[in-house]
N, C-alpha and C positions, 0 to 999 in steps of 0.2 A: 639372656632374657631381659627384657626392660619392661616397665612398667607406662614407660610414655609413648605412644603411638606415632610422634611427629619423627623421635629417636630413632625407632624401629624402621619406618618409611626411609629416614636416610641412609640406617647401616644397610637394608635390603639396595638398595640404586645402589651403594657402593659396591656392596657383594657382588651384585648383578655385574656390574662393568668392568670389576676386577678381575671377577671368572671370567667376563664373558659365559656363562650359561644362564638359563632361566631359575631365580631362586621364588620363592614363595616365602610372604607372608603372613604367620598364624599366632592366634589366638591361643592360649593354655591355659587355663582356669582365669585370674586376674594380670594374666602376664602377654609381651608377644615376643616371636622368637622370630627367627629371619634362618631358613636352610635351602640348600641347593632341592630343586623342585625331585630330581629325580629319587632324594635320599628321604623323603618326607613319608611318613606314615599315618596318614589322614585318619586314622582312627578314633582318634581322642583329643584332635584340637578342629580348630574352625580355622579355615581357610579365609584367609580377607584379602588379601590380592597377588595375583602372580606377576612378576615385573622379569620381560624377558628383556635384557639388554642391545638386542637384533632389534627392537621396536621404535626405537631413541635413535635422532641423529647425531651427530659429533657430539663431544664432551665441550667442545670450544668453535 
């Protein structure tokens, strides 16, 4: 969990490209987290964007 949203946006694009699958990132009280989309349980946080790696072209 991080506290800075710019952090969060990067580790998310990194995860994304890593897996290759689509992860989502969310909000938790004052925090954001970065998980693979499909393991998320939208119950108790806020959804702020889902970054699917398919979307993006080359890394270079």
């Amino acid at each position: 969990m991080s506290h800075d949203l710019s952090l969060a946006q990067s580790h998310a694009f990194a995860l994304a490209r890593t897996l290759m699958v689509p992860v989502t990132l969310f909000r938790s009280g004052d925090e954001f987290g970065v998980l693979p989309s499909d393991e998320l349980d939208e119950d108790d946080v806020v959804v702020i964007h889902e970054i699917d790696p398919f979307d993006f072209g080359p890394a270079h």
